[in-house]
Short mmCIF file of the C-alpha atoms (twelve columns), coordinates in Angstrom:
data_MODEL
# 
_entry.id   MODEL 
# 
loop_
_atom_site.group_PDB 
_atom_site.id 
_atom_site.type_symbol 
_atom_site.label_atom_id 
_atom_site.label_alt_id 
_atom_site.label_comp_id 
_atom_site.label_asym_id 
_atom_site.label_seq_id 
_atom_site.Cartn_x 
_atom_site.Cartn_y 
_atom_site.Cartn_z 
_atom_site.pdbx_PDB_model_num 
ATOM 1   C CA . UNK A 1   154.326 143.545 125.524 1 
ATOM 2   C CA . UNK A 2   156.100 146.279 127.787 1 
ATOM 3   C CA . UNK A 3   152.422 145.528 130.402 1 
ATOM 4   C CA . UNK A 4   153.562 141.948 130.894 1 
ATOM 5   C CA . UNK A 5   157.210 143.074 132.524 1 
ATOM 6   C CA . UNK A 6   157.465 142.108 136.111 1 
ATOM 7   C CA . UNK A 7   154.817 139.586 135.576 1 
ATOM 8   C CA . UNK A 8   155.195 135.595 136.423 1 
ATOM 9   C CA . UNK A 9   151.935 133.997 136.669 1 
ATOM 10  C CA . UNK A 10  149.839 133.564 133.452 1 
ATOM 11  C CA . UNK A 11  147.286 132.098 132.279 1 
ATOM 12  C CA . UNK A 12  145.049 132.127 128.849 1 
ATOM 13  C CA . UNK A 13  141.628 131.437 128.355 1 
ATOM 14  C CA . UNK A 14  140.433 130.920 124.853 1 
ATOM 15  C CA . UNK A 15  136.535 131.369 124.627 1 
ATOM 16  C CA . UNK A 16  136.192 128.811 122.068 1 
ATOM 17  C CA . UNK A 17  131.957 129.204 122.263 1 
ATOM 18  C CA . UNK A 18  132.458 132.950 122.193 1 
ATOM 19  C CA . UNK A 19  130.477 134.010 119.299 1 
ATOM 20  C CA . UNK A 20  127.222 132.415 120.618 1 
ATOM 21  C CA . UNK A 21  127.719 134.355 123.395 1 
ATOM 22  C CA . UNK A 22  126.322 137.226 121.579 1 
ATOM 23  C CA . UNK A 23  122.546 138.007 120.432 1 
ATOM 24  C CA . UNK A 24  122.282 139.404 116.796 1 
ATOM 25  C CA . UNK A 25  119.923 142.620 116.677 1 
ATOM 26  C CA . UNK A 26  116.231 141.571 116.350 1 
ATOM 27  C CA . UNK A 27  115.823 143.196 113.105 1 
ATOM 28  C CA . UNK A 28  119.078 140.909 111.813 1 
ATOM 29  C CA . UNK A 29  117.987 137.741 112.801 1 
ATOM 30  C CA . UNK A 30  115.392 137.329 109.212 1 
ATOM 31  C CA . UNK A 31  119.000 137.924 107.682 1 
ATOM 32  C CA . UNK A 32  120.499 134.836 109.226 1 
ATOM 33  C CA . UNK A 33  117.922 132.365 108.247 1 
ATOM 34  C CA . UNK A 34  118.660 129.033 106.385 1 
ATOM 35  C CA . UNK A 35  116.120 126.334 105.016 1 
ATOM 36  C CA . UNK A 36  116.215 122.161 105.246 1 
ATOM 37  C CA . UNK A 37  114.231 119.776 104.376 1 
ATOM 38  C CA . UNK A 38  113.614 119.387 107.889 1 
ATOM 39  C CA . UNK A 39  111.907 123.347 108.347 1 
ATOM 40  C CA . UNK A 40  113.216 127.010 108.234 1 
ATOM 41  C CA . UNK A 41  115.569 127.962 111.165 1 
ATOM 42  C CA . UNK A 42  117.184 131.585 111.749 1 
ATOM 43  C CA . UNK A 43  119.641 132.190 114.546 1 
ATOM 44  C CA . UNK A 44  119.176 134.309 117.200 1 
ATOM 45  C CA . UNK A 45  122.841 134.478 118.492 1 
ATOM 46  C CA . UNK A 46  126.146 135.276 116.261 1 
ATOM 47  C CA . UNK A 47  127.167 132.148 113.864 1 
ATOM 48  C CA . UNK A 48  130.689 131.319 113.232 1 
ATOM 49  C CA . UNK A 49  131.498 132.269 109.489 1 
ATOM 50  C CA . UNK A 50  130.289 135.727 109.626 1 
ATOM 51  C CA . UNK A 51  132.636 138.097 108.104 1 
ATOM 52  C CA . UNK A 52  133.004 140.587 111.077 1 
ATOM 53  C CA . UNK A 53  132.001 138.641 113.934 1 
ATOM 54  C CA . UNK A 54  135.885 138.460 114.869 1 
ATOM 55  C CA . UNK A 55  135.874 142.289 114.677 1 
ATOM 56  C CA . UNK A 56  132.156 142.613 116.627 1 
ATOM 57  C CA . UNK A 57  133.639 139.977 119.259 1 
ATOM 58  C CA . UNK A 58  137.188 141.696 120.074 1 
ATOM 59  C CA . UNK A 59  134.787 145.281 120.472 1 
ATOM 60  C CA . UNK A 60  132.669 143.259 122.794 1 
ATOM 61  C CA . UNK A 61  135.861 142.216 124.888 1 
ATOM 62  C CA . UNK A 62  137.672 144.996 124.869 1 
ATOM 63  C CA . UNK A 63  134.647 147.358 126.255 1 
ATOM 64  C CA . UNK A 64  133.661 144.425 129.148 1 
ATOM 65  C CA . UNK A 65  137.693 144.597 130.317 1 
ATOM 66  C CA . UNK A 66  138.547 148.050 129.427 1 
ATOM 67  C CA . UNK A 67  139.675 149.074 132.982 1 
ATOM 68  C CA . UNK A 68  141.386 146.337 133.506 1 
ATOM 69  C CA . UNK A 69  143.580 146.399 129.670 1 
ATOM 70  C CA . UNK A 70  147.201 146.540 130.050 1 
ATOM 71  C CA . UNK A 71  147.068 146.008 134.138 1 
ATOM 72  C CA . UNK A 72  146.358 142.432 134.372 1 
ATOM 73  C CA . UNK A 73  144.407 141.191 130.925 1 
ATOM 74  C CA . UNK A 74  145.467 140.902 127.038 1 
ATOM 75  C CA . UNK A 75  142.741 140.263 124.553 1 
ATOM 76  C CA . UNK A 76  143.197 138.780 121.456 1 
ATOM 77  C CA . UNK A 77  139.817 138.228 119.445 1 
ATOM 78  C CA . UNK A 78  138.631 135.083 121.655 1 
ATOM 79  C CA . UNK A 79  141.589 134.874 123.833 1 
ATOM 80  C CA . UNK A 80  142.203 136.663 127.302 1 
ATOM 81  C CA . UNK A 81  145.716 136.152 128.566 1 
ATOM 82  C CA . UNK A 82  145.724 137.143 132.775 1 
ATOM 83  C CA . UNK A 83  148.737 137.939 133.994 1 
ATOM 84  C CA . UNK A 84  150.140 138.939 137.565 1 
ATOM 85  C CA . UNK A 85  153.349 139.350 139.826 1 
ATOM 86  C CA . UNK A 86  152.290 136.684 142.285 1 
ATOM 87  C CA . UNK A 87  150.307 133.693 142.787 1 
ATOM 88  C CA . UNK A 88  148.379 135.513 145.417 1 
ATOM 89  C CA . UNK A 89  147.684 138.688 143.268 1 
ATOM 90  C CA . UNK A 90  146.687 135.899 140.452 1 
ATOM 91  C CA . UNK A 91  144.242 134.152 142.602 1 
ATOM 92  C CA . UNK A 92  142.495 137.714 142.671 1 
ATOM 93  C CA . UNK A 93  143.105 138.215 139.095 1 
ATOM 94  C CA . UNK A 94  141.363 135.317 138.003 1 
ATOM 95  C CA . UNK A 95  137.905 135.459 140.405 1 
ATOM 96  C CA . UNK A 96  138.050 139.249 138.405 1 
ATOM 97  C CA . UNK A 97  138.004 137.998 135.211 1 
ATOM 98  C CA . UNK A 98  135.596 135.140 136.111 1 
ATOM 99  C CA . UNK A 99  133.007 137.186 137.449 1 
ATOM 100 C CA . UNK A 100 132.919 139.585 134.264 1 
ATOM 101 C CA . UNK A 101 132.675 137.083 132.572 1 
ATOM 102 C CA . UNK A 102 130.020 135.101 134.456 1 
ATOM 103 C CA . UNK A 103 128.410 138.884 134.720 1 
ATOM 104 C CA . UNK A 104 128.485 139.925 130.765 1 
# 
């Protein structure tokens, strides 16, 4: 955690809707399909459960914030930790992190 030294303003956001964030691949979605007695229903976005959504997820995260890694953003699987020297600098920070957010 040598990135967070100097640091004193943090703050974590834990995408807890994360994985329906993402679409699964058009040729997946057959794969994803369940039946009630109420009809046949496939998703078209990533379900909870899935073996390596975790892994698929953290990818996702760490490609959207690459340049930013290790300057002023951890990610951990669903959670991005922000981090900056001053409440000013963090103010910046955050609208950042919004925006790729809002963005991707």
């Amino acid at each position: 955690m040598d990135q967070l030294k100097g640091a004193s303003v943090f703050l974590k956001i834990d995408l807890w809707s994360r994985y329906h964030q993402i679409r699964v691949k058009e040729d997946d979605i057959p794969n994803t399909a369940f039946r009630t007695r109420y009809g046949h229903y496939e998703y078209v976005v990533m379900l909870f459960g899935v073996t390596n959504a975790p892994v698929v997820f953290m990818d996702y995260m760490n490609r959207i914030f690459r340049p930013f890694l290790d300057k002023l953003v951890v990610v951990f699987i669903d959670d991005i930790l922000i981090y900056s020297r001053t409440p000013e600098e963090h103010g910046k920070n955050l609208r950042l992190v919004l925006e790729i957010l809002k963005e991707k």
